[in-house]
Jmol script that loads the backbone (N, CA, C; Angstrom):
load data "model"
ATOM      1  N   UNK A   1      69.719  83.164 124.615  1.00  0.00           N
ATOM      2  CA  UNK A   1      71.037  83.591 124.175  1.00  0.00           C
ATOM      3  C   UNK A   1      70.869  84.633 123.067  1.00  0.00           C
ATOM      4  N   UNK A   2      71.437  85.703 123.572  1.00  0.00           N
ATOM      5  CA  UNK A   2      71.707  86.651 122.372  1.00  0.00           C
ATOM      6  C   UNK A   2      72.676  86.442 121.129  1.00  0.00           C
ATOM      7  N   UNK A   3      72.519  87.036 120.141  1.00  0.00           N
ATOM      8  CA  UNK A   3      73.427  86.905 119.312  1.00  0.00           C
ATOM      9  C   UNK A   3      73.432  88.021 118.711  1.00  0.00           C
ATOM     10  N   UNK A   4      75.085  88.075 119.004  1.00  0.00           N
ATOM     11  CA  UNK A   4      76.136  89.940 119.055  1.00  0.00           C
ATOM     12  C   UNK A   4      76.241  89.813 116.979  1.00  0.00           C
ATOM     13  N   UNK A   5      76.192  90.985 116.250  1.00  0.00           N
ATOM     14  CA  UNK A   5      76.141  90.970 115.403  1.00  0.00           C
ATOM     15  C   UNK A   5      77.372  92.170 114.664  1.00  0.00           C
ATOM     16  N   UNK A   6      78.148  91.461 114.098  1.00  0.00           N
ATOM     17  CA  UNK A   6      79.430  92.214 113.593  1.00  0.00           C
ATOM     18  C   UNK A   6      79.809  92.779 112.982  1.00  0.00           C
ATOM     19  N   UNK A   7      79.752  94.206 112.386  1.00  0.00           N
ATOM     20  CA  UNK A   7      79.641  94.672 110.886  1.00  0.00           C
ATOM     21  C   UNK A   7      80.753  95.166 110.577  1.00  0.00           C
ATOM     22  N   UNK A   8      80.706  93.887 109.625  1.00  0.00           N
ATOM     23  CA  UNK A   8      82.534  94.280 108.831  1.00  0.00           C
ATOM     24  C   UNK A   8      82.643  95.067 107.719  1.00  0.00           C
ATOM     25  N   UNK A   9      81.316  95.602 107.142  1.00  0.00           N
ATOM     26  CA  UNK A   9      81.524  96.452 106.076  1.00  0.00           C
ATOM     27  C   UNK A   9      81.078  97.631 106.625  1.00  0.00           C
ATOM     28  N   UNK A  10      82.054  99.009 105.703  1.00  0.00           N
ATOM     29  CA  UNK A  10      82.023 100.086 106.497  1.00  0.00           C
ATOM     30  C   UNK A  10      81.726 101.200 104.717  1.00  0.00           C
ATOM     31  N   UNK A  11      81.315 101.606 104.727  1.00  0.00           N
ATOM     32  CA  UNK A  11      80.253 102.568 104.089  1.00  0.00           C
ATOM     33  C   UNK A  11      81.569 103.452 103.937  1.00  0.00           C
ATOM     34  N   UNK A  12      82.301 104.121 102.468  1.00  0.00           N
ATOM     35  CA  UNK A  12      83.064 105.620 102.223  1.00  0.00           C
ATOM     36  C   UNK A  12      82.316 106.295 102.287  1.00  0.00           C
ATOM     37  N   UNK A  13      82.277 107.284 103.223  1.00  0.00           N
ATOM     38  CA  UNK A  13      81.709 108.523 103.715  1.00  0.00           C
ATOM     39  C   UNK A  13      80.690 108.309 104.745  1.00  0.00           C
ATOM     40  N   UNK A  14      80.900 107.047 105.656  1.00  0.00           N
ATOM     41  CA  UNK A  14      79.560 106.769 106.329  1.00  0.00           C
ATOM     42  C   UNK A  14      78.559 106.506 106.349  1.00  0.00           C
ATOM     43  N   UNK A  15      77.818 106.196 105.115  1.00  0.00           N
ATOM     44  CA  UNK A  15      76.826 105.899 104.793  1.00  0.00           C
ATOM     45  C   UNK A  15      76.552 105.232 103.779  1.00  0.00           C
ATOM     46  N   UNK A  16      75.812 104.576 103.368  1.00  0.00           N
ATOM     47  CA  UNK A  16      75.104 103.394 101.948  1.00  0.00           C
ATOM     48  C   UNK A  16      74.746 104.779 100.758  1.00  0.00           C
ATOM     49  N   UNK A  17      74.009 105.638 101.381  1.00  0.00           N
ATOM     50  CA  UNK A  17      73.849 106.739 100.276  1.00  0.00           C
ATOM     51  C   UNK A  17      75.302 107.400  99.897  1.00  0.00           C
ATOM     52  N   UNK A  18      76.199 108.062 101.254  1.00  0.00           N
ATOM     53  CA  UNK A  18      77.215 108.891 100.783  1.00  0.00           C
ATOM     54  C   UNK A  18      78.158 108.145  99.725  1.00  0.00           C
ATOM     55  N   UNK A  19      78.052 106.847 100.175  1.00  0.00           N
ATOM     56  CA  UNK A  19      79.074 105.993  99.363  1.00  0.00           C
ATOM     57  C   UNK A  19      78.686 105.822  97.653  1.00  0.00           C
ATOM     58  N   UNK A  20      77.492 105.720  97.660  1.00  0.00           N
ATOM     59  CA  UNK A  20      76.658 105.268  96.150  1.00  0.00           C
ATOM     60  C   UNK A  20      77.152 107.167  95.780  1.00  0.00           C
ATOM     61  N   UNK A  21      76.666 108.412  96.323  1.00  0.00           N
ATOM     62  CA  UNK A  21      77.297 109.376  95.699  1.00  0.00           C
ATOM     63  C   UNK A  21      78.326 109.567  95.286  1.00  0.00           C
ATOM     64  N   UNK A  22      79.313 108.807  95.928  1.00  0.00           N
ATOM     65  CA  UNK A  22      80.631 109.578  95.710  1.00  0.00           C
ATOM     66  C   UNK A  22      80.950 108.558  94.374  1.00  0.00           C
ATOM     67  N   UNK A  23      80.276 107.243  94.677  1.00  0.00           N
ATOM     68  CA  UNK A  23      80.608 106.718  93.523  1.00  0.00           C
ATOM     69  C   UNK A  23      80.170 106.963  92.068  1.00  0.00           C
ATOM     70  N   UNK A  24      79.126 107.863  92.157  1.00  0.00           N
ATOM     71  CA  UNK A  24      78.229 108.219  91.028  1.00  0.00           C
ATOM     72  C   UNK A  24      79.038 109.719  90.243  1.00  0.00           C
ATOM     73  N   UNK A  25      79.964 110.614  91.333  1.00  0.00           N
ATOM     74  CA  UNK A  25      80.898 110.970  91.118  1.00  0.00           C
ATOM     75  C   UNK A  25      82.312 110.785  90.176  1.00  0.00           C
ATOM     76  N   UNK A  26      82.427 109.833  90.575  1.00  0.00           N
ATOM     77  CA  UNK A  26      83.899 109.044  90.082  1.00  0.00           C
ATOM     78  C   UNK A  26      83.329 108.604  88.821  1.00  0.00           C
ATOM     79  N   UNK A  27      82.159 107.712  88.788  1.00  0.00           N
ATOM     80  CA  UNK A  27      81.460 107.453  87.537  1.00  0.00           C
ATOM     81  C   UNK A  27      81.868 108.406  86.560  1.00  0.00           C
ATOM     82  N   UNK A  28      81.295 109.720  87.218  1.00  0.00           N
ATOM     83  CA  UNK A  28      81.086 110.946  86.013  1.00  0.00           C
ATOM     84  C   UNK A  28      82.498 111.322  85.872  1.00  0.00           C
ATOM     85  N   UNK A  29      83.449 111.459  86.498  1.00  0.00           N
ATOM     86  CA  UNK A  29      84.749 111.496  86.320  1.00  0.00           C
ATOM     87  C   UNK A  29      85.608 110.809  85.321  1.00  0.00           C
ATOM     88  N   UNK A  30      85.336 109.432  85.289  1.00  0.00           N
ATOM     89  CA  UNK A  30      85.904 108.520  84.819  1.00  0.00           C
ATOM     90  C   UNK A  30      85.011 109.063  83.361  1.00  0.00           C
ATOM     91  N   UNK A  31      84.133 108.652  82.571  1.00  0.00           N
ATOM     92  CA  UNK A  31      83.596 109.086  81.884  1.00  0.00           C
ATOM     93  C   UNK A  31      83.916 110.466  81.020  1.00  0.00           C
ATOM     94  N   UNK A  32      84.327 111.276  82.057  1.00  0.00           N
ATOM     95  CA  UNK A  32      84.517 112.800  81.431  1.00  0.00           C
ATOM     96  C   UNK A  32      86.285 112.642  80.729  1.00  0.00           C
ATOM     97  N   UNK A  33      86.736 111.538  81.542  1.00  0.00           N
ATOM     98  CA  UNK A  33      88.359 111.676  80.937  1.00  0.00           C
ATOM     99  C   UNK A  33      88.481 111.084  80.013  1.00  0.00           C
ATOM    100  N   UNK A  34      87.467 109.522  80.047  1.00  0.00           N
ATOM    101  CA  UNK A  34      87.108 108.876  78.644  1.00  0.00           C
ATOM    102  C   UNK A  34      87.003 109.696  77.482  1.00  0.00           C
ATOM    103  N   UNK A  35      86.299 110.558  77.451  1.00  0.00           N
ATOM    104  CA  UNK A  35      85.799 111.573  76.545  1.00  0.00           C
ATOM    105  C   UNK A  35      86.708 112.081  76.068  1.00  0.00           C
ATOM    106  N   UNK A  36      87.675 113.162  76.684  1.00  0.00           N
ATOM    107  CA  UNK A  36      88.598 113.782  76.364  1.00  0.00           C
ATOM    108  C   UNK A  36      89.402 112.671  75.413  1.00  0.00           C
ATOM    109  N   UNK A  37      90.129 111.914  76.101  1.00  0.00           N
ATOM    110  CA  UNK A  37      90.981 110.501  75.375  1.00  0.00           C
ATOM    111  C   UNK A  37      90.671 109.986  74.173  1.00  0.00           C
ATOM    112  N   UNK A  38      89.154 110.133  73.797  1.00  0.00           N
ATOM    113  CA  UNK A  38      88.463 109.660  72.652  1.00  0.00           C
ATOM    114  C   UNK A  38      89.046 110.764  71.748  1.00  0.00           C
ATOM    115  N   UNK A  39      88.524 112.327  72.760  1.00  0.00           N
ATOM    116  CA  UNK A  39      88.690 113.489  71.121  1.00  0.00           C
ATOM    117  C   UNK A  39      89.953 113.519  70.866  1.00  0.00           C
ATOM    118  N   UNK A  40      91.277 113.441  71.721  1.00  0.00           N
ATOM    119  CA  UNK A  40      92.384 113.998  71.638  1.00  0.00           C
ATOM    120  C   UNK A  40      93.081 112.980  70.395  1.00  0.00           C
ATOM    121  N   UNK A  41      92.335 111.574  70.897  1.00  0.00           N
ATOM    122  CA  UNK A  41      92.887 110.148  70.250  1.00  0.00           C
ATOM    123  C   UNK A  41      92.514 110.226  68.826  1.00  0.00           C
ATOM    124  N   UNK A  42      91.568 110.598  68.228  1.00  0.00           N
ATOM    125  CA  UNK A  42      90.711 110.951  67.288  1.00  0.00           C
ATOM    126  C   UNK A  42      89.973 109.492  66.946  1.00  0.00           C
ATOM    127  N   UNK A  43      89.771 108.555  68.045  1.00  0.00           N
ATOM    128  CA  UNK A  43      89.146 107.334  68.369  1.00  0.00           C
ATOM    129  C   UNK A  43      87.795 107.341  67.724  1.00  0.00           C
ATOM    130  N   UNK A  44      87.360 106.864  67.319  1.00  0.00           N
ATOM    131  CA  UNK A  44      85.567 106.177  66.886  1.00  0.00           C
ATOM    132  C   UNK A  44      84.759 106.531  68.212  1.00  0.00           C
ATOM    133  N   UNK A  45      85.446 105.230  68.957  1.00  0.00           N
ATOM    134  CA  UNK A  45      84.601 104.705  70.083  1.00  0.00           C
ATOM    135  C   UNK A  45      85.546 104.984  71.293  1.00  0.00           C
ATOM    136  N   UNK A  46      84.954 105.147  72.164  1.00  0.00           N
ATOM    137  CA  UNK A  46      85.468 105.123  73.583  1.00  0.00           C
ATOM    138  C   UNK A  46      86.159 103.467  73.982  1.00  0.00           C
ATOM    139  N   UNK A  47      87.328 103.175  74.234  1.00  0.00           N
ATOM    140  CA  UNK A  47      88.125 102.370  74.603  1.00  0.00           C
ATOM    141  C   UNK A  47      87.735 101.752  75.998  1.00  0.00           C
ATOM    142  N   UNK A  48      88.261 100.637  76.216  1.00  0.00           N
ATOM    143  CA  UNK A  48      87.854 100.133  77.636  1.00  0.00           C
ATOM    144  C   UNK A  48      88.569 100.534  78.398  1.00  0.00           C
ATOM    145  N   UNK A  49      88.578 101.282  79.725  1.00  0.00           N
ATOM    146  CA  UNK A  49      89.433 102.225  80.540  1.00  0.00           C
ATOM    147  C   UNK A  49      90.650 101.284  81.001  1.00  0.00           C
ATOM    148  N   UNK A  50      89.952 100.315  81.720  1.00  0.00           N
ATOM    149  CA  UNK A  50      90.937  99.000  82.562  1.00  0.00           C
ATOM    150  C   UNK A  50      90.380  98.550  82.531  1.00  0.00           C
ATOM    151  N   UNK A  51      91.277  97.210  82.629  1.00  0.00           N
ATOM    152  CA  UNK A  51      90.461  95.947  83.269  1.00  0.00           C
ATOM    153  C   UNK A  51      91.824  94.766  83.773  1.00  0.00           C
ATOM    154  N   UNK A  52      91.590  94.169  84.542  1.00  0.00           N
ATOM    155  CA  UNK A  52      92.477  93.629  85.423  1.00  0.00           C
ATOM    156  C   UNK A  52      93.244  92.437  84.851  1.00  0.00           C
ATOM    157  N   UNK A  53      94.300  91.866  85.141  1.00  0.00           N
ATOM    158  CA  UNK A  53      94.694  90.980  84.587  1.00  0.00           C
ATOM    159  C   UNK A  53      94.787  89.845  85.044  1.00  0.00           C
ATOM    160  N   UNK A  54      94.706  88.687  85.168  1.00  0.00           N
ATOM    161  CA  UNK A  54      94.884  87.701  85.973  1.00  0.00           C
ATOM    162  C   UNK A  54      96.861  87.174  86.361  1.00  0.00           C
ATOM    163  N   UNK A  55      96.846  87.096  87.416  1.00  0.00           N
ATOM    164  CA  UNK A  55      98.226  87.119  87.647  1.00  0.00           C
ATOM    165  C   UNK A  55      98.636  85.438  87.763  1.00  0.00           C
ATOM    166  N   UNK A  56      97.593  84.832  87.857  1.00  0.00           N
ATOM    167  CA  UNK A  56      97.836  83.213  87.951  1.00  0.00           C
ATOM    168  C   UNK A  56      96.770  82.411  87.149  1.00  0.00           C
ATOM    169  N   UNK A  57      97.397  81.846  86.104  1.00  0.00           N
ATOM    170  CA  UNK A  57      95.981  80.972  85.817  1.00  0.00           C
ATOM    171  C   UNK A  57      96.282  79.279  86.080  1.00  0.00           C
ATOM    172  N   UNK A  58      95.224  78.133  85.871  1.00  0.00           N
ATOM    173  CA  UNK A  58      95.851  76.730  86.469  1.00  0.00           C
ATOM    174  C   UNK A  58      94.404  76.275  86.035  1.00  0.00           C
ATOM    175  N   UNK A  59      94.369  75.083  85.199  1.00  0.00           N
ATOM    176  CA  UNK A  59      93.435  74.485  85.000  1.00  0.00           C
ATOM    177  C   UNK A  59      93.078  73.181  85.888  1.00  0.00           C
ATOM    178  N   UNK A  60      93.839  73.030  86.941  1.00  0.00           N
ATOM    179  CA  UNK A  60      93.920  71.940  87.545  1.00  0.00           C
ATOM    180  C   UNK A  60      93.523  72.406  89.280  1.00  0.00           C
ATOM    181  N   UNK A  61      92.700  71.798  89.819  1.00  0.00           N
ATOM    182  CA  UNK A  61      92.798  72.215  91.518  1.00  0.00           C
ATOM    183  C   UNK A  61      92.973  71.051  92.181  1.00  0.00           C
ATOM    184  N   UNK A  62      93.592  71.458  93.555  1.00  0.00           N
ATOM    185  CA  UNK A  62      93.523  70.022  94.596  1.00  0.00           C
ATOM    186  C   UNK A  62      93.011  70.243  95.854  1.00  0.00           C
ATOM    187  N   UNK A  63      91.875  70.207  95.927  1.00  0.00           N
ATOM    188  CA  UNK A  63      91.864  70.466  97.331  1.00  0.00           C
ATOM    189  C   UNK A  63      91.440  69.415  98.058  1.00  0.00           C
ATOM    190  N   UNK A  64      91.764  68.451  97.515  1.00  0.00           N
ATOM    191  CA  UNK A  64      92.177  67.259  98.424  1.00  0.00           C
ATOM    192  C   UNK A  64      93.375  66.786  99.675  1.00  0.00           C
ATOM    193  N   UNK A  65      94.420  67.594  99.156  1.00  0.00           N
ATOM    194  CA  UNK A  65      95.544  67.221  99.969  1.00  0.00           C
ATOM    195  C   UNK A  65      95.434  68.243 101.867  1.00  0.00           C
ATOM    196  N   UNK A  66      94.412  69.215 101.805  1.00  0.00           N
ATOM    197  CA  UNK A  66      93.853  69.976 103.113  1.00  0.00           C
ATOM    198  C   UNK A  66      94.982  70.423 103.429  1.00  0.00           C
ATOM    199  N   UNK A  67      96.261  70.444 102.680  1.00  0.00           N
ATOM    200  CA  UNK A  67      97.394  71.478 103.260  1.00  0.00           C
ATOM    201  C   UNK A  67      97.323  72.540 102.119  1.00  0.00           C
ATOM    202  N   UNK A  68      97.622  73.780 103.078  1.00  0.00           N
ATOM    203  CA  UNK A  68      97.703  74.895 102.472  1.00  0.00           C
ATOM    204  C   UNK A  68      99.399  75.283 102.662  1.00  0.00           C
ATOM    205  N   UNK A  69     100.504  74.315 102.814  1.00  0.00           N
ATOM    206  CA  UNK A  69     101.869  74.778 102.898  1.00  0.00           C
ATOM    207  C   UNK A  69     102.442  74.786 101.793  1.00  0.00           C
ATOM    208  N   UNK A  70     101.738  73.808 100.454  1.00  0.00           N
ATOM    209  CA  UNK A  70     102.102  73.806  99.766  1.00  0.00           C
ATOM    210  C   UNK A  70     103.326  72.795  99.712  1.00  0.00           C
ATOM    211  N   UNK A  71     103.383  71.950 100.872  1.00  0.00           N
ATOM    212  CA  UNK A  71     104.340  70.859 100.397  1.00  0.00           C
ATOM    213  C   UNK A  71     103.687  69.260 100.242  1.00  0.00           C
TER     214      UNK A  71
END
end "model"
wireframe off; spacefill off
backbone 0.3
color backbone group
């Protein structure tokens, strides 16, 4: 028996390299606007660009009850 193999991840720009470039790109992008923001701001230090927020927090889990309806 063969076994068919499925590839669910797909490479921006087609490739493992094009993708790591373009990201090394954006890197330098992101970075270059940092910069500006610092001089214009008259900032010390470069600020943290983003960072995400959590939209739900819950110190408690159940995954005992095996329904996901939520009733």
């Amino acid at each position: 028996m063969h076994e068919i193999l499925v590839q669910y991840e797909q490479y921006e720009g087609g490739s493992a390299e094009a993708e790591r470039l373009l990201f090394e790109q954006l890197t330098r992008d992101l970075m270059r606007v940092q910069v500006k923001v610092k001089e214009r701001s008259g900032a010390a230090d470069i600020a943290r660009a983003c960072h995400a927020k959590a939209v739900l927090g819950t110190t408690t889990t159940d995954s005992s009850s095996g329904s996901s309806s939520g009733a």
